[in-house]
Gaussian input, Z-matrix of N, CA and C with variables (Angstrom, degrees):
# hf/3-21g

backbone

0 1
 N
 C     1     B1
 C     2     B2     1     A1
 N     3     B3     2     A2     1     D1
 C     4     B4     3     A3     2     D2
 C     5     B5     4     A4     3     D3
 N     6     B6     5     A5     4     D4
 C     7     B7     6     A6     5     D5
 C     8     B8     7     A7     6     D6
 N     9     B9     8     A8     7     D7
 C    10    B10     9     A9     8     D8
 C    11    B11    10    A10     9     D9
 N    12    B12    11    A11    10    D10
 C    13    B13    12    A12    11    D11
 C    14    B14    13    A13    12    D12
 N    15    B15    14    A14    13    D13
 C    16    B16    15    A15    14    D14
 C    17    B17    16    A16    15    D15
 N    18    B18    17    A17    16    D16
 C    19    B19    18    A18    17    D17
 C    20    B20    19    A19    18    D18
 N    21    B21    20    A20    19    D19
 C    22    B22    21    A21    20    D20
 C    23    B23    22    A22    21    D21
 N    24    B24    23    A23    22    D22
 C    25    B25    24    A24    23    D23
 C    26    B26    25    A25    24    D24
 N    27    B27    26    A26    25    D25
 C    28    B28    27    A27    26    D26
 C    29    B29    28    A28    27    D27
 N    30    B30    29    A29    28    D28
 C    31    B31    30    A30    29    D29
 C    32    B32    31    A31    30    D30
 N    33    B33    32    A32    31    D31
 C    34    B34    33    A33    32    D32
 C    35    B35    34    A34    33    D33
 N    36    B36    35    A35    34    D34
 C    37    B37    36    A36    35    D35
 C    38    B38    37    A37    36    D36
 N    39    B39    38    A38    37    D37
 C    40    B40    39    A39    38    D38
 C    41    B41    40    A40    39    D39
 N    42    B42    41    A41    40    D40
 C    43    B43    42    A42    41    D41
 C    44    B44    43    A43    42    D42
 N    45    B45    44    A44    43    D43
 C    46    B46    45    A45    44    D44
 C    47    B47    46    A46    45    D45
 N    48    B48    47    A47    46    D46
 C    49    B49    48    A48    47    D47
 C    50    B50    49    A49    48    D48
 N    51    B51    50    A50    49    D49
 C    52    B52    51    A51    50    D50
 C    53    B53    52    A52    51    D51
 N    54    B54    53    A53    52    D52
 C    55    B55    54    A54    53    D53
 C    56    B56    55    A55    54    D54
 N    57    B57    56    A56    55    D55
 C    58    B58    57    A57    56    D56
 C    59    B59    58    A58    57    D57
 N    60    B60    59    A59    58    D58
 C    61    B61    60    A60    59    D59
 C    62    B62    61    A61    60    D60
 N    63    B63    62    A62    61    D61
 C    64    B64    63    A63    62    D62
 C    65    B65    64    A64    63    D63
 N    66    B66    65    A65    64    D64
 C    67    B67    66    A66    65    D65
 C    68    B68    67    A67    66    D66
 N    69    B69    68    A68    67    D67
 C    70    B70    69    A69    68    D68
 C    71    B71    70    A70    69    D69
 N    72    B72    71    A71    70    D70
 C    73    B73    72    A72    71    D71
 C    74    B74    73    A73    72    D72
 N    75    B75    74    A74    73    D73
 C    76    B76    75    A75    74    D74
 C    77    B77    76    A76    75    D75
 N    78    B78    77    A77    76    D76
 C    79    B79    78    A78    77    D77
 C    80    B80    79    A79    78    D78
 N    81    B81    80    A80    79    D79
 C    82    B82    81    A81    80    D80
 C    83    B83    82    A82    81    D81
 N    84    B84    83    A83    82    D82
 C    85    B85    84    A84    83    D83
 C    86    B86    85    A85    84    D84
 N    87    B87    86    A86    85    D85
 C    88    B88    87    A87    86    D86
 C    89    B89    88    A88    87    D87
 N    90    B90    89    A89    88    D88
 C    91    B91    90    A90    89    D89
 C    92    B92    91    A91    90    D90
 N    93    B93    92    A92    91    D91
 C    94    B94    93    A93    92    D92
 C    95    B95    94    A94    93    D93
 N    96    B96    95    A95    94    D94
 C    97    B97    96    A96    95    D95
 C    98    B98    97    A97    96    D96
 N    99    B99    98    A98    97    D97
 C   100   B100    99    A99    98    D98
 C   101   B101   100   A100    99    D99
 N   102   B102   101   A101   100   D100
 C   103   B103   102   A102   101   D101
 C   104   B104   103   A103   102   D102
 N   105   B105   104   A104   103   D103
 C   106   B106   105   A105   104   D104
 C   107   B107   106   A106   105   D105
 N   108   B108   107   A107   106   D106
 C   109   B109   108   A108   107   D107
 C   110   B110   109   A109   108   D108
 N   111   B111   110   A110   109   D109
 C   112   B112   111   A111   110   D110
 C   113   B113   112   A112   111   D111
 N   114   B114   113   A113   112   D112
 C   115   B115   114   A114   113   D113
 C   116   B116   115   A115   114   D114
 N   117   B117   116   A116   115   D115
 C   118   B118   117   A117   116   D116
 C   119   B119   118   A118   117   D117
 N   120   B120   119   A119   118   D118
 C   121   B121   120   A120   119   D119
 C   122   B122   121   A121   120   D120
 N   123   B123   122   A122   121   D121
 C   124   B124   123   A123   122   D122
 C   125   B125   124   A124   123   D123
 N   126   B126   125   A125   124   D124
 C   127   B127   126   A126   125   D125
 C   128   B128   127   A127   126   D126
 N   129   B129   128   A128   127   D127
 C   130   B130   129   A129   128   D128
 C   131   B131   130   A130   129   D129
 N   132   B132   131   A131   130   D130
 C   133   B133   132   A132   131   D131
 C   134   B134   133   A133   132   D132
 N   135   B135   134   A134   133   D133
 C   136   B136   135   A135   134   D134
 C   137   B137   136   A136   135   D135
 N   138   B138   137   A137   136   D136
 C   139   B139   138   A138   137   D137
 C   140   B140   139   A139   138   D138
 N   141   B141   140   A140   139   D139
 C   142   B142   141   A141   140   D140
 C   143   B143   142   A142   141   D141
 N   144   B144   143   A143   142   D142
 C   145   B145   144   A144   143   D143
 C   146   B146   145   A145   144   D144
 N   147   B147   146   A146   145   D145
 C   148   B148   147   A147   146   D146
 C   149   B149   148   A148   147   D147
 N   150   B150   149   A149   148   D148
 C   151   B151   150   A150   149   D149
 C   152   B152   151   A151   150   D150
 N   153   B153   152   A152   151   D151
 C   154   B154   153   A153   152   D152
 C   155   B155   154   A154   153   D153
 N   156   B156   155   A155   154   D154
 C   157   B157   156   A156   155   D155
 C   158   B158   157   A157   156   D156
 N   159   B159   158   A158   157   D157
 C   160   B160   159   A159   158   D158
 C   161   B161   160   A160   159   D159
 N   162   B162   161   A161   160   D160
 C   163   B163   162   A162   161   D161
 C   164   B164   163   A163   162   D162
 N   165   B165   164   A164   163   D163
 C   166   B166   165   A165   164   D164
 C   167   B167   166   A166   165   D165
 N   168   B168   167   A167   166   D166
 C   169   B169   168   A168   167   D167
 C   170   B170   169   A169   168   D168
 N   171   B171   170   A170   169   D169
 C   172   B172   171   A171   170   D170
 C   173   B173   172   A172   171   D171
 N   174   B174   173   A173   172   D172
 C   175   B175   174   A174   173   D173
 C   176   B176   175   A175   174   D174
 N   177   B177   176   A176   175   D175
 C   178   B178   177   A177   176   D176
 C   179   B179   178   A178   177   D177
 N   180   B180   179   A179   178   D178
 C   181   B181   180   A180   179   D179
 C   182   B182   181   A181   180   D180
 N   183   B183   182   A182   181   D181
 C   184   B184   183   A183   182   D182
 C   185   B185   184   A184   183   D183
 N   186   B186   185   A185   184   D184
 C   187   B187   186   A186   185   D185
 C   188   B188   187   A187   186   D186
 N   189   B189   188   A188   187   D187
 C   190   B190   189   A189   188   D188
 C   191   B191   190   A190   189   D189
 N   192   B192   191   A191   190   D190
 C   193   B193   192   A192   191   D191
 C   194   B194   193   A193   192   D192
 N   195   B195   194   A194   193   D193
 C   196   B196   195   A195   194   D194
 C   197   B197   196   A196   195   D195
 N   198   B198   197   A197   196   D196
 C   199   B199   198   A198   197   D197
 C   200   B200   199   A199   198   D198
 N   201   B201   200   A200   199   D199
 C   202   B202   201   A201   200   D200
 C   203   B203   202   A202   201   D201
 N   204   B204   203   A203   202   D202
 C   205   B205   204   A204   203   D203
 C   206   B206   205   A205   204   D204
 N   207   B207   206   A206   205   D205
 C   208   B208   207   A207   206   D206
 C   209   B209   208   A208   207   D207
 N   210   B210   209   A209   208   D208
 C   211   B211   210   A210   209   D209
 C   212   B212   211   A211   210   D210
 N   213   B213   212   A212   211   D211
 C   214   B214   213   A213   212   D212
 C   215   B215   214   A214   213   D213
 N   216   B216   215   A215   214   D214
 C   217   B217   216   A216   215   D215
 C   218   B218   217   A217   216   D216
 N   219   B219   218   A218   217   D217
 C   220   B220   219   A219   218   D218
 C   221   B221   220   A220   219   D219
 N   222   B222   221   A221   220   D220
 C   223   B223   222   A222   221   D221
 C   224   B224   223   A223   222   D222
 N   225   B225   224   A224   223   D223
 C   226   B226   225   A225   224   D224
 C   227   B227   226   A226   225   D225
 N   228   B228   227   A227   226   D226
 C   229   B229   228   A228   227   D227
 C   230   B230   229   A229   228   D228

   B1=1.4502
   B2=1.5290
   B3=1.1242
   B4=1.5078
   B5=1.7482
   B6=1.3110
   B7=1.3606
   B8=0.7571
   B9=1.7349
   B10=1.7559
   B11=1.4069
   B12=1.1281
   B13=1.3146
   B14=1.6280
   B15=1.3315
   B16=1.3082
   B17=1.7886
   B18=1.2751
   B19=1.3766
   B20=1.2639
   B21=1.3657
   B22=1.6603
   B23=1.2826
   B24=1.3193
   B25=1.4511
   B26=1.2081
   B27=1.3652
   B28=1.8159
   B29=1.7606
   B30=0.5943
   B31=2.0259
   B32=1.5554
   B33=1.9186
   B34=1.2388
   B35=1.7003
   B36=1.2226
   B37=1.9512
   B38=1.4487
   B39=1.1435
   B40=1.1892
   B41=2.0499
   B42=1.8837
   B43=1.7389
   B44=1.8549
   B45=1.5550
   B46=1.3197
   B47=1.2475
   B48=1.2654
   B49=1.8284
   B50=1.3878
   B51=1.4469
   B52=1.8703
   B53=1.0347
   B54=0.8747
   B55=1.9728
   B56=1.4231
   B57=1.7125
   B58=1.5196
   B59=2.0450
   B60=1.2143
   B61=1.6772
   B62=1.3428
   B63=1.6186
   B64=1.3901
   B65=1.5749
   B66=1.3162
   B67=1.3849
   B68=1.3245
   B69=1.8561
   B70=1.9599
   B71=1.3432
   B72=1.4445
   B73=1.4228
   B74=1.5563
   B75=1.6005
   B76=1.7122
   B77=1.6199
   B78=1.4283
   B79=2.0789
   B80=1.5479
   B81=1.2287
   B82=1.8037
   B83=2.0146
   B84=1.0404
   B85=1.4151
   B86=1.5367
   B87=1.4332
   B88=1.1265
   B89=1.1585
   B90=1.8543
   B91=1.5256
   B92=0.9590
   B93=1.2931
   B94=1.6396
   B95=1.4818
   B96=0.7750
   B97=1.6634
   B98=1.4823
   B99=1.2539
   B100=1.8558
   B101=1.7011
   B102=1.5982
   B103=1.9775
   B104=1.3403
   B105=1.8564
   B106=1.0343
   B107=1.6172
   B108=1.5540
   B109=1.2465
   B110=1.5337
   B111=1.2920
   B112=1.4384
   B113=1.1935
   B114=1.6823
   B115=1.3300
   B116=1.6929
   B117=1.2686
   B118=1.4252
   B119=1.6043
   B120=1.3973
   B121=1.7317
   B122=1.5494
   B123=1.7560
   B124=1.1783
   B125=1.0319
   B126=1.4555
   B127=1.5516
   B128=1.4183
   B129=1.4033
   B130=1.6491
   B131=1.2233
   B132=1.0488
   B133=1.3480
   B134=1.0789
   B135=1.7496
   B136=1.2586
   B137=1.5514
   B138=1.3598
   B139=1.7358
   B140=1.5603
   B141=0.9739
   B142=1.5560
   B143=1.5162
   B144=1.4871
   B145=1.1248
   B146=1.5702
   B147=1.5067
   B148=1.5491
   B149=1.5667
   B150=1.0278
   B151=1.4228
   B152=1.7159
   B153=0.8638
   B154=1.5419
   B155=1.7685
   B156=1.2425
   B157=1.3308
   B158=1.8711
   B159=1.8329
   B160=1.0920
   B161=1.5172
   B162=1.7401
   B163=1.7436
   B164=1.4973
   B165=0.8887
   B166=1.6745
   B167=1.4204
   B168=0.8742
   B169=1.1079
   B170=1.9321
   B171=1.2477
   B172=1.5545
   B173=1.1112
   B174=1.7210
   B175=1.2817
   B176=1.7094
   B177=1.6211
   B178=1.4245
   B179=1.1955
   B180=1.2630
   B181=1.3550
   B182=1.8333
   B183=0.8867
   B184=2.0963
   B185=1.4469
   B186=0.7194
   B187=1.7089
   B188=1.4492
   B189=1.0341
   B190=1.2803
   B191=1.6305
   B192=1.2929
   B193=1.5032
   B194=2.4182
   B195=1.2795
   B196=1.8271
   B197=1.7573
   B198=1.5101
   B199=1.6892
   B200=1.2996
   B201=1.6187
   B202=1.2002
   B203=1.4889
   B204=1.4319
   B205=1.6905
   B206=1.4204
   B207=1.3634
   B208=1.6605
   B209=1.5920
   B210=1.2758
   B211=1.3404
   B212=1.3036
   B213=1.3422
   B214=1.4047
   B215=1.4187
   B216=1.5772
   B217=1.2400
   B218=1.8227
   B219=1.2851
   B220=1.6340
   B221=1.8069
   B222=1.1188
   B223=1.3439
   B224=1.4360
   B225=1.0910
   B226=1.4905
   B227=1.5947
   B228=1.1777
   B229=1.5080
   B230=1.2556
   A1=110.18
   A2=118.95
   A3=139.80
   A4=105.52
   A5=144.13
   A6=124.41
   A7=130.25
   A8=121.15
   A9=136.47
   A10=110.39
   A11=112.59
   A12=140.04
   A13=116.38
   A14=119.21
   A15=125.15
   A16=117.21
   A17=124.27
   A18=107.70
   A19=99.54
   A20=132.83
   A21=140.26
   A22=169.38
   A23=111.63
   A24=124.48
   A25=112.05
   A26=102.09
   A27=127.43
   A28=117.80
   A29=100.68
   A30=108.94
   A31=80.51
   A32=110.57
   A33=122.45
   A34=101.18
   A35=87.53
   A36=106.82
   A37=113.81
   A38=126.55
   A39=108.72
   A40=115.81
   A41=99.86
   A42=122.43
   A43=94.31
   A44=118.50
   A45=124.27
   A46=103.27
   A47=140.13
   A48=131.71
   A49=95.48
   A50=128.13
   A51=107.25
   A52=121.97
   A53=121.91
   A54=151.33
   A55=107.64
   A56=101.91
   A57=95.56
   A58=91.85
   A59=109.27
   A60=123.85
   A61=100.48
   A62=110.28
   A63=122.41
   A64=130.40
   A65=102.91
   A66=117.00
   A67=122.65
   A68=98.58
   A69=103.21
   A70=100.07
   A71=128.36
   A72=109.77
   A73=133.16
   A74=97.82
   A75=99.36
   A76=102.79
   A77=84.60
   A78=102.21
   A79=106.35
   A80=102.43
   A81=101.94
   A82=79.77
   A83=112.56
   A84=150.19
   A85=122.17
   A86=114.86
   A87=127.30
   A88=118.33
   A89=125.12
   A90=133.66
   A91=104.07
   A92=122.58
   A93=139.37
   A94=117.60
   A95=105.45
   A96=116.29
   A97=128.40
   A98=82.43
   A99=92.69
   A100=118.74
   A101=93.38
   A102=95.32
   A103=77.92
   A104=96.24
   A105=121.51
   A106=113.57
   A107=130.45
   A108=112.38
   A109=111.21
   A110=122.03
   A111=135.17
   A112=103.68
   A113=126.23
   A114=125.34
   A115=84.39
   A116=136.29
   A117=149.36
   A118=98.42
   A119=128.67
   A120=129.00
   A121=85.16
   A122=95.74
   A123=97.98
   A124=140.96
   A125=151.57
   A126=151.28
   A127=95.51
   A128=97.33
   A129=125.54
   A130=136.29
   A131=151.68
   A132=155.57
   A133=124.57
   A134=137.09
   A135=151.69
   A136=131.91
   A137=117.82
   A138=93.92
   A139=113.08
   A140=103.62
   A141=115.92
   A142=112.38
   A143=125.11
   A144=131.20
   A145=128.74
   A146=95.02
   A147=114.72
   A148=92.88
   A149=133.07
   A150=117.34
   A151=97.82
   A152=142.73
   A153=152.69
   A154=80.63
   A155=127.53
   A156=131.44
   A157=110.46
   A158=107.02
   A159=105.45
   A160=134.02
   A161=118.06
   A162=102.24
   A163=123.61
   A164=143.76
   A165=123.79
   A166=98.76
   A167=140.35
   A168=134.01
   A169=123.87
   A170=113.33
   A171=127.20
   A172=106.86
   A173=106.87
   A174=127.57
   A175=121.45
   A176=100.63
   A177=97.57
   A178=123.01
   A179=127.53
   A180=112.38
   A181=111.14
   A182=95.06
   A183=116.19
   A184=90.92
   A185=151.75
   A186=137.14
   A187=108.27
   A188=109.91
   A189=115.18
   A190=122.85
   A191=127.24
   A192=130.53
   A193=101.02
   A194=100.92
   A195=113.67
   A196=74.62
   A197=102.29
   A198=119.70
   A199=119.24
   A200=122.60
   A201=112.07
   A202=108.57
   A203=112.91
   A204=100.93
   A205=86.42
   A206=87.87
   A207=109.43
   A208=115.10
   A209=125.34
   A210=140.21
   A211=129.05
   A212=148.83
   A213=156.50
   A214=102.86
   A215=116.75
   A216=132.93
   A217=93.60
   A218=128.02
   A219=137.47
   A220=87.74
   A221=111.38
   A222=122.11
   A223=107.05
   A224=119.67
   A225=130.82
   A226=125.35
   A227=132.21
   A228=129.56
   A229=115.30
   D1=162.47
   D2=-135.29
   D3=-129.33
   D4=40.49
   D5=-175.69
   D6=-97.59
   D7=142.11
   D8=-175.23
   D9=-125.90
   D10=153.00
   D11=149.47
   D12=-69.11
   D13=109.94
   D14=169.70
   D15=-84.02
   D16=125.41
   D17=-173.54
   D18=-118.23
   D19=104.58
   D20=150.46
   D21=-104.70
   D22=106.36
   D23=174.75
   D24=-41.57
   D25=141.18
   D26=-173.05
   D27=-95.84
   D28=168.23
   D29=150.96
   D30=-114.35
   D31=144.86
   D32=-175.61
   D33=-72.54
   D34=148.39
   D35=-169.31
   D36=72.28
   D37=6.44
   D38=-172.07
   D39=-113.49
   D40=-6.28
   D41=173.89
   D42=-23.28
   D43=-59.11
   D44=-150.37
   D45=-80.39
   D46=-59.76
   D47=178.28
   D48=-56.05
   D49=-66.89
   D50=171.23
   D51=-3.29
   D52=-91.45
   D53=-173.14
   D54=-36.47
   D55=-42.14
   D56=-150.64
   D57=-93.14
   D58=-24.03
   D59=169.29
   D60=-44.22
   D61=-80.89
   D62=177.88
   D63=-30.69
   D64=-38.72
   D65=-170.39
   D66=-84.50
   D67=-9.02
   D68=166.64
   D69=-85.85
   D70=-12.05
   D71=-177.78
   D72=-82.55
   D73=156.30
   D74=-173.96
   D75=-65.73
   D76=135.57
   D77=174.54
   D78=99.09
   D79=-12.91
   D80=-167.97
   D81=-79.17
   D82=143.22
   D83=137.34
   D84=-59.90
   D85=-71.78
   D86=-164.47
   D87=-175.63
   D88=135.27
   D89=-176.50
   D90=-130.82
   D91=123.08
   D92=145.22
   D93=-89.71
   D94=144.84
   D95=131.32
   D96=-100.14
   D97=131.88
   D98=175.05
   D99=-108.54
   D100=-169.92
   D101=158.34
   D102=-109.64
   D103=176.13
   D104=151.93
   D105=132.64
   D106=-136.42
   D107=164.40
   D108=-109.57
   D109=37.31
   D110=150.66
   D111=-109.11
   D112=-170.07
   D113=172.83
   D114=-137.01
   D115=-40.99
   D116=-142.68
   D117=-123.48
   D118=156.78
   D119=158.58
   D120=-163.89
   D121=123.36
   D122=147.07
   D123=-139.42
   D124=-164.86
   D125=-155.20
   D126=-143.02
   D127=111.89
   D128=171.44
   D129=-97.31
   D130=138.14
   D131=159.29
   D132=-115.53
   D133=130.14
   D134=160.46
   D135=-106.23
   D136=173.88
   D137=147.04
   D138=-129.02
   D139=28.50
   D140=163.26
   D141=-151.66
   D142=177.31
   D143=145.55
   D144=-49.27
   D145=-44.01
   D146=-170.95
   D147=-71.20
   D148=-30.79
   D149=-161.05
   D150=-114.96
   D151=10.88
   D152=170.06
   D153=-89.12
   D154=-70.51
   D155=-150.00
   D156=-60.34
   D157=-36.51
   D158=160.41
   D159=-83.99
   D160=-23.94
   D161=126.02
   D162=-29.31
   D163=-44.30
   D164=-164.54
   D165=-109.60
   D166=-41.45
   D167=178.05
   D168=-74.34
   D169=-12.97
   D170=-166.75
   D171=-104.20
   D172=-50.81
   D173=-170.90
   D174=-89.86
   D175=-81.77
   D176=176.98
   D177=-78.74
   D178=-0.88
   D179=179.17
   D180=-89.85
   D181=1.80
   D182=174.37
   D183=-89.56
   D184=-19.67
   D185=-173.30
   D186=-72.28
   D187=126.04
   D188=-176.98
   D189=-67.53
   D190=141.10
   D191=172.98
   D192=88.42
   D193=25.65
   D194=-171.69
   D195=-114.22
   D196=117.46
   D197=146.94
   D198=-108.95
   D199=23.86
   D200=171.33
   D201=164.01
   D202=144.72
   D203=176.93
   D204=-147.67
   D205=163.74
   D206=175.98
   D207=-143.03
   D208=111.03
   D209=-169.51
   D210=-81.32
   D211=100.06
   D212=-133.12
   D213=-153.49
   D214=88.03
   D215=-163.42
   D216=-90.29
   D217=143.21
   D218=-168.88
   D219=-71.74
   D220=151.41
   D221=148.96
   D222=-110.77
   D223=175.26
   D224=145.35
   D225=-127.37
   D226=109.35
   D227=-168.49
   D228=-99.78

């Protein structure tokens, strides 16, 4: 298995319907909203790279009121 950190920018007011969109979807883990210089973080799951990448790209990045994400897949060292 495959996990990332999703990091996301909002249109202002909109961190909370984000999150809560995101968070019915398959592979999502978990959505917050936070403060800070995200509005959104979430916890992902795949079983590849290739298919983590079409999560974010297929899925959440179609959600309406998302100006930006940034993807931070776990390593382990």
């Amino acid at each position: 298995m495959v996990h990332a950190y999703i990091l996301i920018q909002t249109e202002v007011g909109k961190a909370s319907t984000v999150a809560e969109v995101i968070s019915r979807m398959t592979g999502i883990i978990q959505a917050e909203d936070v403060t800070g210089p995200y509005d959104v973080i979430v916890r992902a799951e795949a079983t590849s790279v290739d298919e983590l990448g079409r999560l974010v790209v297929a899925e959440v990045q179609q959600v309406p009121g998302i100006t930006r994400t940034l993807t931070c897949p776990v390593v382990h060292l």
